[in-house]
N, C-alpha and C positions, 0 to 999 in steps of 0.2 A: 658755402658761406662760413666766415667764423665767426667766433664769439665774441674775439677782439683782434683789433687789428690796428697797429700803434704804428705809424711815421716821423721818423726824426723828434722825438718828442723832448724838450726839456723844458728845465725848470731851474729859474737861480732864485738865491736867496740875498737880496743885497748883489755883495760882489762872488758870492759863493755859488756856483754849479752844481746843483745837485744831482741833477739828472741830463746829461747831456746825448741829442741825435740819437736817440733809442728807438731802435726797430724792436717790433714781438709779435707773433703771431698765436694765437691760444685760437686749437679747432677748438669745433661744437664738441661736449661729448668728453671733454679732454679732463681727466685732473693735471692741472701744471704745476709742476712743483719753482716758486720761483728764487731763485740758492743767489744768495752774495750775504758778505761779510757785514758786521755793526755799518753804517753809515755809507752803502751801496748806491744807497738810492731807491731799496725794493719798498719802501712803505711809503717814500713820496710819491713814488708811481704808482702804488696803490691809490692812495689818496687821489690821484689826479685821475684815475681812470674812474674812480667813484662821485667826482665833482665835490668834494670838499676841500681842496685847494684847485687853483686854476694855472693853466700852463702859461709857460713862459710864450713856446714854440713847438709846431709841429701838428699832428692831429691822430686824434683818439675815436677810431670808431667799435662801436658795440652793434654785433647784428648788420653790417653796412652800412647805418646811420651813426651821426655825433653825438657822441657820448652823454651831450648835453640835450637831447632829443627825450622831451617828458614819458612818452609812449617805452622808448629805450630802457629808463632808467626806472622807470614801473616794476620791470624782467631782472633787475639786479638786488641780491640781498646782501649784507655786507657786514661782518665784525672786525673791526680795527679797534687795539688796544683791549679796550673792554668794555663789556656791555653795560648799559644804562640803566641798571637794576635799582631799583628800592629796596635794602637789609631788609628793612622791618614786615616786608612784603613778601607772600609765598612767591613760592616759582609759578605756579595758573596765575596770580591775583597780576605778577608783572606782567606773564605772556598776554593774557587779555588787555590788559594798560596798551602795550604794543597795537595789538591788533585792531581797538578802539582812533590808534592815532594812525592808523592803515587804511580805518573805516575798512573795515574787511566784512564781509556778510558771513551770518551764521558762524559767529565767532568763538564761540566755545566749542563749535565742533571742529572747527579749523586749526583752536591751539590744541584740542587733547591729540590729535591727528599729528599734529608735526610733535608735540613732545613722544609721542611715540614714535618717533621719527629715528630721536637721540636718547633713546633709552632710559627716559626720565619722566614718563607716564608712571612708574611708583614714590616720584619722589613730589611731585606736582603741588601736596599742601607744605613742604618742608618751605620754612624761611629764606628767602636767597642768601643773609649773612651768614647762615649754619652750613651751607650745604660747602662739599668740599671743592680746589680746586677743579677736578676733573668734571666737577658737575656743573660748575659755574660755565666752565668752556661749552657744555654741552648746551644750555640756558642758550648761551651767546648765537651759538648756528641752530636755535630752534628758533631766537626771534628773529634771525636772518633769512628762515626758511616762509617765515610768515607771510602771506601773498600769493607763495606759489612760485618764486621768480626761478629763472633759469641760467640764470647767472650769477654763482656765490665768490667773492670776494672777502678770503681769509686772513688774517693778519697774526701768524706766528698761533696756529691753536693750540698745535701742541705742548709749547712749552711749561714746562712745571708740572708734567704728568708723569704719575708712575707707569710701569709696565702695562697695568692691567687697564688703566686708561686710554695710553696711547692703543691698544689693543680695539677697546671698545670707540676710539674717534674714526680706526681705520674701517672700521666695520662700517661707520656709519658715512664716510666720506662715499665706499664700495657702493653703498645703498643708495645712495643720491643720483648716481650718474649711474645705474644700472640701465638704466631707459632710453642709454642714449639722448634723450630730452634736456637732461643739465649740464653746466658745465663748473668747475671747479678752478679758481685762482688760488695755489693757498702760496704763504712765503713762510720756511721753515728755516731754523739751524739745524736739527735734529735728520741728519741728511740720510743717514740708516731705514729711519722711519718714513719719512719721504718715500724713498725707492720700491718700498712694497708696495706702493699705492700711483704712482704716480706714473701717465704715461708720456708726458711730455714736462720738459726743463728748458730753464731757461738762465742763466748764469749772469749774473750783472757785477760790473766792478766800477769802479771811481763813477758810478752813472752811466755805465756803457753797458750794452750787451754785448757777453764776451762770445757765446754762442748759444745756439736754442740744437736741442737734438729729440727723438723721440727718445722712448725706453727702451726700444730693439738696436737704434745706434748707440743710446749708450752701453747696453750690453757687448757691442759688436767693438766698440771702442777701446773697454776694460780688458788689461792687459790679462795673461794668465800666466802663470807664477808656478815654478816650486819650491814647497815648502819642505825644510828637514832639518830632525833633530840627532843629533848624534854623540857618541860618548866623551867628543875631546872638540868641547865649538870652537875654540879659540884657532888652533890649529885648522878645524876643517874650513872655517873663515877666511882664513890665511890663501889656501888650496883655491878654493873656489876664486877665490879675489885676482890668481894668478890666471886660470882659466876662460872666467865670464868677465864680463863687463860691469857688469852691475849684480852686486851681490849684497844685500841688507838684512838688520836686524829687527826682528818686528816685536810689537810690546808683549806676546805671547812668549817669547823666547825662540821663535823660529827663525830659520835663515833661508831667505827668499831669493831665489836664482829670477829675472827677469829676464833671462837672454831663453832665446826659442833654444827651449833644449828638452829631453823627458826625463821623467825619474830613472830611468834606465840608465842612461847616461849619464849622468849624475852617478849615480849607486857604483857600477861599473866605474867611473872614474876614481869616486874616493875609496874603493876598497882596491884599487891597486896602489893605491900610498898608504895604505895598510888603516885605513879608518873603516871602520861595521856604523851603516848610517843604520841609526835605531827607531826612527819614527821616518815618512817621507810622503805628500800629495800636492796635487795639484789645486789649485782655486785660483778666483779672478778678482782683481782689485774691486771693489765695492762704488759707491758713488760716493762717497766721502773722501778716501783716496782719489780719484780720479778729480774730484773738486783741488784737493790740495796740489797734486801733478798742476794742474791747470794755471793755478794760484802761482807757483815757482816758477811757470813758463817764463813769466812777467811780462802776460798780454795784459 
């Protein structure tokens, strides 16, 4: 069984499509990373899988029942936009406000238990307006964790986090679905940080899905590349351009061979035009790359 399982689903606005005939499959167990542009469609289809807008067309199940299934929607915990804090109120005085409107039993042992969850059992008396942005995100999936649910529904968490924050959400994303037990929807820009974490994607454009792949096809997918630096680029540019097919510059300053060839060959080529390549390896396009490849196809 999965966790969701979406049929032709859409959604207009007026005369506007938001979301049009979208298929998605998200197993049990999954973190899915869900990737499309400003205005894709990935937060309406949030919203509609979470029953705060309602669909046009199509059908949304969660667990093999409808989404709108009370017993269903008990198992879902959800931050879109941002959380529903009170400034003037600590981070425990909010979680418990939560928990009270969850009727959750034995509630202050349920919130200290999930804020230690997000690594903010030492910040728990701080005010929610003082605490920083990484903490406020972390607040947001500690009262989405509240209940227990097995199905979290993320909307853009990491945005506006430093390093060491995105650092400590990944940790905490790793910890939630350790158990096989949860499953994770998140929808990110930050498609780097995504890929460390993420074992399924899903790509959405004008309202479509463009494709869903695991993380071993996307691995299996990303191209691999050599890269090289050498003492005359312009010229070796030149060379290369005459030999490969496809030969670019990347913002590090390296020049990327994409045709099936090795550094061997490569090297051996440009030192008998009389070039000493001075740096040279191999790597694979990333998933941000591989998102923009995708994006030019113009699927």
């Amino acid at each position: 069984m999965n966790a969701i399982e979406i049929k032709g689903l859409s959604k207009n606005f007026g005369a506007k499509q938001a979301v049009c005939a979208l298929d998605m499959t998200v197993p049990m167990g999954a973190i899915y990373g869900f990737i499309g542009e400003n205005g894709s469609g990935k937060s309406t289809t949030e919203k509609m899988i979470c029953g705060l807008i309602p669909k046009s067309g199509g059908s949304i199940k969660i667990y093999g029942r409808d989404h709108t299934d009370k017993d269903v929607r008990a198992k879902m915990g959800v931050l879109i936009e941002a959380p529903g804090c009170f400034g003037g109120l600590s981070v425990f005085d909010n979680m418990m406000l939560q928990a009270a409107n969850l009727s959750i039993p034995n509630a202050e042992r349920e919130v200290i238990k999930t804020l230690k969850m997000v690594r903010m059992e030492g910040a728990a008396g701080n005010k929610y307006k003082n605490c920083s942005l990484g903490m406020k995100q972390r607040v947001g999936i500690a009262m989405a964790l509240l209940g227990d649910p097995t199905l979290l529904v993320l909307d853009e968490p990491l945005n506006g986090l430093d390093a060491d924050g995105m650092r400590i959400m990944r940790e905490i994303f790793l910890d939630i679905v350790r158990d096989g037990r949860r499953t994770i929807l998140v929808s990110s820009h930050l498609l780097g940080e995504l890929q460390k974490v993420a074992t399924h994607y899903g790509i959405i454009r004008h309202g479509k899905m463009i494709c869903e792949m695991t993380a071993e096809q996307l691995d299996a997918d990303c191209r691999t590349y050599v890269a090289l630096q050498s003492a005359e680029m312009s010229r070796t540019k030149a060379l290369l351009g005459c030999k490969y097919t496809r030969v670019e510059e990347d913002e590090a300053g390296y020049l990327r061979v994409y045709d099936q060839t090795t550094p061997e060959e490569v090297v051996t080529y440009l030192y008998k035009e009389g070039i000493p390549v001075t740096e040279i390896k191999t790597d694979k396009i990333g998933l941000e790359e591989y998102y923009i490849d995708l994006m030019k196809g113009g699927n």
